[in-house]
Each structure stands twice: as structure tokens, then as C-alpha cells.
N, C-alpha and C positions, 0 to 999 in steps of 0.2 A: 395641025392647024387649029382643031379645037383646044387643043393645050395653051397655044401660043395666045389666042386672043385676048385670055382672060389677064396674062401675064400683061401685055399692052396698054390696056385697061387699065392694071394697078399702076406704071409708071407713068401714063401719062396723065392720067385723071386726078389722082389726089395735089401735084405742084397745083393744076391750075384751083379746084377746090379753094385749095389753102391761102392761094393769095386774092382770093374772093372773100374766106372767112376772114384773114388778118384786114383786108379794108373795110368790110362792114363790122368789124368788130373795133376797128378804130372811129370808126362814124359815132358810133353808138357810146362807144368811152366817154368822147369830146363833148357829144352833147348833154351825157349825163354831168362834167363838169359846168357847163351852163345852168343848167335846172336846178342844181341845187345852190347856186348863187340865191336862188330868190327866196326861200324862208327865212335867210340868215339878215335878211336886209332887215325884217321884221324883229328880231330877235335883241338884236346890235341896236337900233335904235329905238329900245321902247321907254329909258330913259328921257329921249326929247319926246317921244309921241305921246308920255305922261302928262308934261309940263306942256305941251303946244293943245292937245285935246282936253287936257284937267280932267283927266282919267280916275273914276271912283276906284274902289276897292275892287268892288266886284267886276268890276269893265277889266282891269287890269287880269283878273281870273282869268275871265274869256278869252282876251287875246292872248294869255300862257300857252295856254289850253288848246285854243280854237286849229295850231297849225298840225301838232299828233292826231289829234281826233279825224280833223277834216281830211287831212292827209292820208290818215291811214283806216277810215272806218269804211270808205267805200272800194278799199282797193281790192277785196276777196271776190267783189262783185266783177270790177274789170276783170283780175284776175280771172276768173272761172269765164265771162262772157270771152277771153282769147282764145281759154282752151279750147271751148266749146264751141265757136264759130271758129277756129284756126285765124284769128287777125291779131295785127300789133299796131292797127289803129291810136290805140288809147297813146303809145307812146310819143308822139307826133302830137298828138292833139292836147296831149296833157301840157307839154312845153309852150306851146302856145298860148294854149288860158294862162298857165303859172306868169309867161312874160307881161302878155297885156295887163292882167291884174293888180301884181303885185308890183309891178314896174309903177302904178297909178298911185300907190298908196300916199305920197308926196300932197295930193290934188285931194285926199281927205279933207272934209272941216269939223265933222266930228265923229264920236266910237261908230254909230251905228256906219256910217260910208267905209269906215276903215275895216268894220268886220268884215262889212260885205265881200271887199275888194281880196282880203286874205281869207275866206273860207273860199271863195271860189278860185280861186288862186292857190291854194294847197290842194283843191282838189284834184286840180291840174296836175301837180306835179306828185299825186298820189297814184294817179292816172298810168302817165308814166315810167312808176319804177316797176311792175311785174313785169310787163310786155319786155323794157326794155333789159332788166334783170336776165330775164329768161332767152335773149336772144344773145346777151353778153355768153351766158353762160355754155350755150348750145354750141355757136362760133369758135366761143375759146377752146372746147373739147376739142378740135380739131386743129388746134396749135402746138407746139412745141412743149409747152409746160402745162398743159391742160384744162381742164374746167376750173379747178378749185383757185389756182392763178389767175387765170382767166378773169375772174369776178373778182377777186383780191383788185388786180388793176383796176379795173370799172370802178369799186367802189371809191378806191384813191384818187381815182378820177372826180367823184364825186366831192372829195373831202379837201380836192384843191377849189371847188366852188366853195365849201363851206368856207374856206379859209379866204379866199377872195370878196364871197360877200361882205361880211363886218368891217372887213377894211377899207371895201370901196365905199358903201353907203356910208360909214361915221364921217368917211371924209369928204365926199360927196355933199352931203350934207350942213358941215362946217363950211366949205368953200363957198358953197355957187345956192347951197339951199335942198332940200328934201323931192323937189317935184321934178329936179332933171336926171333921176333916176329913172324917167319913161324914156331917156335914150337908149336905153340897153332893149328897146321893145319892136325895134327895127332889124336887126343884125339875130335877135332869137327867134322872129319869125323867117330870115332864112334857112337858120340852122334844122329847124321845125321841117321847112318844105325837102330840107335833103334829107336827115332823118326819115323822112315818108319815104321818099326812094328807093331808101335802103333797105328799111324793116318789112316791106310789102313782098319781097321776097325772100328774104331772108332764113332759116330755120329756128324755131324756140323750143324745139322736144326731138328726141332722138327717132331717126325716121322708122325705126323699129318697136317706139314707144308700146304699143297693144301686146306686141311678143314677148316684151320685156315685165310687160305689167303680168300677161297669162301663165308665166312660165313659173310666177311667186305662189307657194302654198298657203295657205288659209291664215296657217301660225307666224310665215316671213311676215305677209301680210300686215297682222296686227303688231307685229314686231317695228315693221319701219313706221307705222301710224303710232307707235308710242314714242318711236326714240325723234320722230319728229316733232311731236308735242312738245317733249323735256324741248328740244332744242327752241320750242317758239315760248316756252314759259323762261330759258334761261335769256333771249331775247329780249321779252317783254323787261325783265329785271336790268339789262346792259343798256336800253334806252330808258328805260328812269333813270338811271346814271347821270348818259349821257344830256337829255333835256333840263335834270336836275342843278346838274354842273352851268348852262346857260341861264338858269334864273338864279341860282349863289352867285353866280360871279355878276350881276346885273345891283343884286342887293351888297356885296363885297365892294366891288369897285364906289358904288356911292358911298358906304358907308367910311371909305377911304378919302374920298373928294367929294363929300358933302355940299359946296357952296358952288359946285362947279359941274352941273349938267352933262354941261357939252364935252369935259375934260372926262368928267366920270363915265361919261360915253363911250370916249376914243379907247381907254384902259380897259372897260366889260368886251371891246371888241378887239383890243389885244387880246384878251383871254381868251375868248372865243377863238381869236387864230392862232394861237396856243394851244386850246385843248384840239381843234382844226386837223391842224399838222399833224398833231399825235395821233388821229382816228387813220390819216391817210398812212404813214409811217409803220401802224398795227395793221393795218386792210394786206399792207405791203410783205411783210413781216411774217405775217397769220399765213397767206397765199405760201409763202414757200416753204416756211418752218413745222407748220402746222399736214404733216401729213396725211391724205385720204387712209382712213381706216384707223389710224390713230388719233385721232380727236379730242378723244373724251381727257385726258391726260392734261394735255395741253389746254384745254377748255379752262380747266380747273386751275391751273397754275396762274393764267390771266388774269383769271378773277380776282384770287388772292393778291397777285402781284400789282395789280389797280387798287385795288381796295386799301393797302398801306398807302399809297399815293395819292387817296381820293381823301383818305383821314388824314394827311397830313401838310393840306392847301393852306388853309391859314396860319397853320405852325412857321410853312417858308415864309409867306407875307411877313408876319412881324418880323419875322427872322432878318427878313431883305431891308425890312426899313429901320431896325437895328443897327445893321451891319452897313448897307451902301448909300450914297446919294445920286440922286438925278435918274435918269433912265434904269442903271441898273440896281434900285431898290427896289424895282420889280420882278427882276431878273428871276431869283430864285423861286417864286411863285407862278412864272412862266414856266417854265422848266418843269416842276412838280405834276405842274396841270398835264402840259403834254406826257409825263410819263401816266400818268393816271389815264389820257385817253388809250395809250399803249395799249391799256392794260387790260381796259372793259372794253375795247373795238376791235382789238386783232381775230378775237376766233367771228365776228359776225358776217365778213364775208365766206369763210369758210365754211361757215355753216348752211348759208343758203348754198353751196356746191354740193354739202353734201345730202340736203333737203333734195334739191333736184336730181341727186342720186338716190338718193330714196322711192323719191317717189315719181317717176319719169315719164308718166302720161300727163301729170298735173306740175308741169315746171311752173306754170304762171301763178297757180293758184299754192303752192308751196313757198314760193317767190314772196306772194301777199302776207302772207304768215306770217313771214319769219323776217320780215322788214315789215310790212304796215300792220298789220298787229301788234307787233311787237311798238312799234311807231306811238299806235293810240294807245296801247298800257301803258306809254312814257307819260302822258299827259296826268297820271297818277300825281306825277313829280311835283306838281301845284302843291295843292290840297299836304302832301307828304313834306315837303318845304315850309309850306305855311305854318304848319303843326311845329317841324322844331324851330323856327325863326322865332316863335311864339305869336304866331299871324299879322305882325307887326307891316305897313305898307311901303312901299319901294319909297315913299320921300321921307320916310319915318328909318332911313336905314342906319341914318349916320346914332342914332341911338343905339345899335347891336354893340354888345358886348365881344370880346376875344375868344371867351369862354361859351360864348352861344353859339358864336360863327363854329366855334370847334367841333362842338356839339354838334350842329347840323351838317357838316361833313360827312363825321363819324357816321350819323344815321343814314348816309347813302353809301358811306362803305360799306355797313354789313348786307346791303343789298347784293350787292358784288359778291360778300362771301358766300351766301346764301347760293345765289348761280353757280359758284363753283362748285359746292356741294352738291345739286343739281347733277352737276354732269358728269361727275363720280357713277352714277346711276342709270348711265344711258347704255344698252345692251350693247356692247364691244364685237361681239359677231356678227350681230347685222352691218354693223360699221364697216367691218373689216369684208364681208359680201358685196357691199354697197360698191368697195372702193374699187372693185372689180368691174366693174359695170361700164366705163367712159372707153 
């Protein structure tokens, strides 16, 4: 009879378990597709919010800038304040700032209300990615295809908001006007109040976390604390890409449709759902192909394999407006772009799975790393854009040269190679111990 129990236990305990993890782990998906609708709002339209606010040089910096930094400079804090108190508060709460605030930006009349309205408003949704990162990832360990998928989805989930916002707000915007994007601030506050439901009891760290942490010797130790590093430095390098890619294609597209704001708009926010789809596609992609303990290979091959694609965004442009007319003279510059996010986005959810295998007492504050650090080292992407544009300003675009747009491509591709390099050098046996661990 004491044999029998235990056996009982395994059959009947884990179905119910699982179909508790797959719905709170779809709760948590859905709404990370929401939350990140709202940076993108900002991003896509800072073309009119130039021209409506007459945004100086420097103002325009700020608001580059203001959404990585604020986003990701306080997330190590959240992070560490879950681990540390066991809550996933922040994630619930962060959704809620992000909607109320950023949903207002419309209702701006000049820089100083609009900053306000988005640093606290990315804060929110800086808030939100450890907690709700770490509980994606906890849940999905106990699915089917495991943790590193698990968060692949989430993050796809996340990059169908990216791809949703630029399209709703340009158009939004065009139609009806900038300030009825506070409707989406109704329907995010319920998502918010179920999100609390969910996450409040949910799991973000393996309930063995201490065991798992006690049982690593001094050298594993310093071993996962390096190869986690490499992985939040090659991080940091994949979101200046990616951020960078959002301000080229801001100065691209006007310097395309010069006399036409609103038109130059709708095309940066095609691009934007463009390179969008690619990031969701590679999150997709990275999760299955990308296997636990082999990493570091695959890491490397991304990089490079973006980085021809990120060098060679304006070469398609002319290329398209050589070759087609109407709609598909953009085509080929569509296309390039999403294979370029393939390229530098597929190992980043993979990474944070296998950060939280690394390091399994601090999933939230690993989480923080290796997405909001990495987050605010994108904001580099300014400053590193401005440099090879030749500092030249967003209404000043239609002046760029072929040869300069080239130019400043190239200079974010060898970012990408550089990260591949990187991960040539991340210790392969800890890797490959780690992947034993879920």
C-alpha cells in the first residue's frame, strides 16, 4: 500500500498540475501580447509627434532614448524585489501604468507632458517583463516542449503586440486622430485585473530552487555567472540592433517620402511590422531549433546570418524602387528587414530559458538582465545612429545620401557580428549541465 500511493500521486497529480500550468501560462502569454502594444505606439509615430510638438534635436534624443532606459533601468530592482519577497505583483501593475499612460500620449501639448506620460509608462511595462518572464518560463517547464519554448512563445506573443502597435496607432491616428488611442485603456485594465489572479499564485522558480542552487560547487558557480554575462553582453548588442533598426527605418522611410509626414509614418510603421514579425518568427524558430545545451553554435550563426541582412536594408530599398511600382517597391525592403530580425532575435528568448537554467533561485532577476539590461544598452542605439547618419535630424532626413543610409546599416551589422563572436566563448559544459536541470 505504501508502494501504491506514491504511484497514485504520479498519475493523478501531474494531468491536473498541467492543465493549471497551460492556462496560467496562456493568461500570461495574451497579456504580454498587450503590453507590448504600447512602446510601439511611441516609436511608429514620432514622425507626427515631431511635427505636432516641433521637437528640437535634443527633445527628439530623449524620447529615443527615454523608452530602453526607463524600461529597462529599474527592472533589476523589480526583478530582485520578486525574488526576494516571492511576488509577481510588478507584472499586473506594470500593465496597468504602461495602458493608462501611454494610451494618453495623444492628450500631450508639449515634449515635457509627452515624456512624462512615456517614462512612466515604460516603466510600467519594464515592471512587468521579469515577474511575468519568469512565470512564463516556470509554467512552460512543465509542458510538453518545455521551458526554452515555453518563453520562445511568450516572447512571440509579445512581438505580435509589437506588430499590432505601429499599425494600429499610424492608423489610428490618420483616421480619427492621436488621442483615441486612450481606448485601448479600458479592456487593459481588465486584462491587468485577471493577470493579478493568475500570477498571485502561480510559480516563477523551481520549487526546489535552494537544492538546486546548494548542490553547484564554488567553480559551476562562477562558471553559470560568466556564461550568463556573455549572454546579457551578447543581449545588450541584439537590442541595439533591434532599437537601432526602429530609428533607421524612422530616418529611411522620411528620407523616402520627404514632403509627406503622415505617408512617411504609415511606411516606418510598415517597417516596424516588418522587422515585428521577424522578431516573433525567430522567438518561434530560436524555441524549437535552438536546442537546451547547444546554444552557443546557434547563437553564433544568427548573429552572422542578421547581420548580412541588417547590411543589406537599403541595398533592397533601391533595389525595390528600381525594379517595382506601387505597394510592392517596398516589398523587397520588407522582406530583408524581417529576415534581419530572424536573425538578431531568435536566440533572445532562448537565452533568458537558459539564464533561468543557469541560474534557478534568481529567475526574476536573470530575467531582468538579459531583457532589460540588455533593453537599456539598446538605447546606445541613439547616440551610435546619430554618429553614422552624420547627426543630421529626423526632418533633415530627406537629405541622406544612399551611400550613408549604407553606411549606417553596415555599422549595426557588425554589432551583430561582434555578438556572434561573443558566443563562440560561452563555456559549452556548463551549457550542456544546465540543460539537464528542467
Amino acid at each position: 500500500m505504501t508502494i501504491a500511493e506514491p504511484r497514485i500521486s504520479a498519475v493523478t497529480t501531474p494531468p491536473s498540475g498541467a492543465r493549471q500550468a497551460r492556462f496560467d501560462f496562456w493568461v500570461i502569454t495574451s497579456s504580454h501580447a498587450l503590453v507590448d502594444v504600447f512602446p510601439m505606439f511611441i516609436t511608429s509615430l514620432m514622425i507626427v509627434l515631431q511635427h505636432r510638438l516641433a521637437l528640437s534635436g535634443w527633445q527628439e534624443t530623449v524620447v529615443w532614448v527615454a523608452t530602453p532606459v526607463c524600461s529597462g533601468a529599474l527592472q533589476p530592482l523589480f526583478a530582485w524585489l520578486g525574488d526576494r519577497y516571492d511576488t509577481r505583483l510588478a507584472g499586473p501593475l506594470g500593465l496597468a501604468i504602461a495602458a493608462v499612460c501611454i494610451g494618453m500620449i495623444g492628450f500631450a501639448q508639449n515634449f515635457w507632458q509627452l515624456i512624462a506620460l512615456q517614462a512612466i509608462g515604460v516603466i510600467g511595462v519594464g515592471m512587468y517583463h521579469p515577474a511575468a518572464a519568469a512565470v512564463a518560463g516556470q509554467t512552460g517547464s512543465r509542458m510538453r516542449h518545455g521551458r526554452a519554448f515555453a518563453i520562445s512563445v511568450f516572447i512571440a506573443a509579445g512581438m505580435v503586440g509589437h506588430t499590432l502597435g505601429p499599425l494600429a496607432a499610424t492608423r489610428v491616428n490618420d483616421w480619427v486622430g492621436m488621442t483615441y488611442l486612450a481606448w485601448i485603456i479600458p479592456p487593459a485594465l481588465v486584462v491587468a485585473v485577471l493577470l493579478h489572479r493568475v500570477v498571485r499564485h502561480a510559480p516563477h522558480r523551481p520549487h526546489n530552487h535552494q537544492e538546486l542552487h546548494a548542490a553547484l560547487s564554488r567553480a559551476q558557480t562562477r562558471s553559470r555567472w560568466s556564461a550568463t554575462i556573455l549572454l546579457t553582453v551578447q543581449n545588450g548588442l541584439r537590442f541595439i540592433v533591434n532599437i537601432g533598426l526602429f530609428i533607421m527605418f524612422s530616418y529611411w522611410a522620411y528620407s523616402r517620402i520627404p514632403d509627406d509626414p503622415d505617408a512617411a509614418a504609415i511606411l516606418n510603421g510598415n517597417l516596424n511590422a516588418a522587422v515585428t514579425i521577424g522578431m516573433g518568427l525567430g522567438a518561434l524558430l530560436g524555441g524549437r531549433l535552438l536546442r537546451p545545451g547547444a546554444e552557443k553554435i546557434g547563437f553564433a550563426v544568427t548573429a552572422f546570418g542578421g547581420a548580412i541582412c541588417v547590411g543589406a536594408i537599403n541595398i533592397a530599398g533601391v533595389w525595390g524602387n528600381a525594379t517595382f511600382d506601387g505597394w510592392f517597391e517596398f516589398a523587397p525592403v520588407y522582406v530583408v528587414a524581417m529576415l534581419a530580425a530572424v536573425g538578431f532575435f531568435a536566440p533572445v528568448p532562448a537565452s533568458i530559458g537558459l539564464g533561468q537554467r543557469l541560474l534557478p533561485s534568481h529567475t526574476g532577476l536573470v530575467t531582468s538582465l538579459l531583457m532589460g539590461v540588455g533593453w537599456m544598452v539598446g538605447a546606445l542605439s541613439r547616440p551610435f545612429s546619430s554618429v553614422l547618419l552624420g547627426g543630421i535630424k529626423l526632418d533633415e532626413a530627406g537629405t541622406l545620401t544612399d551611400a550613408t543610409l549604407n553606411r549606417a546599416f553596415l555599422g549595426f551589422a557588425v554589432l551583430l557580428v561582434v555578438a556572434g563572436v561573443i558566443a563562440l566563448f560561452m563555456p559549452g559544459r556548463t551549457l550542456r549541465e544546465a540543460a539537464l536541470q528542467d
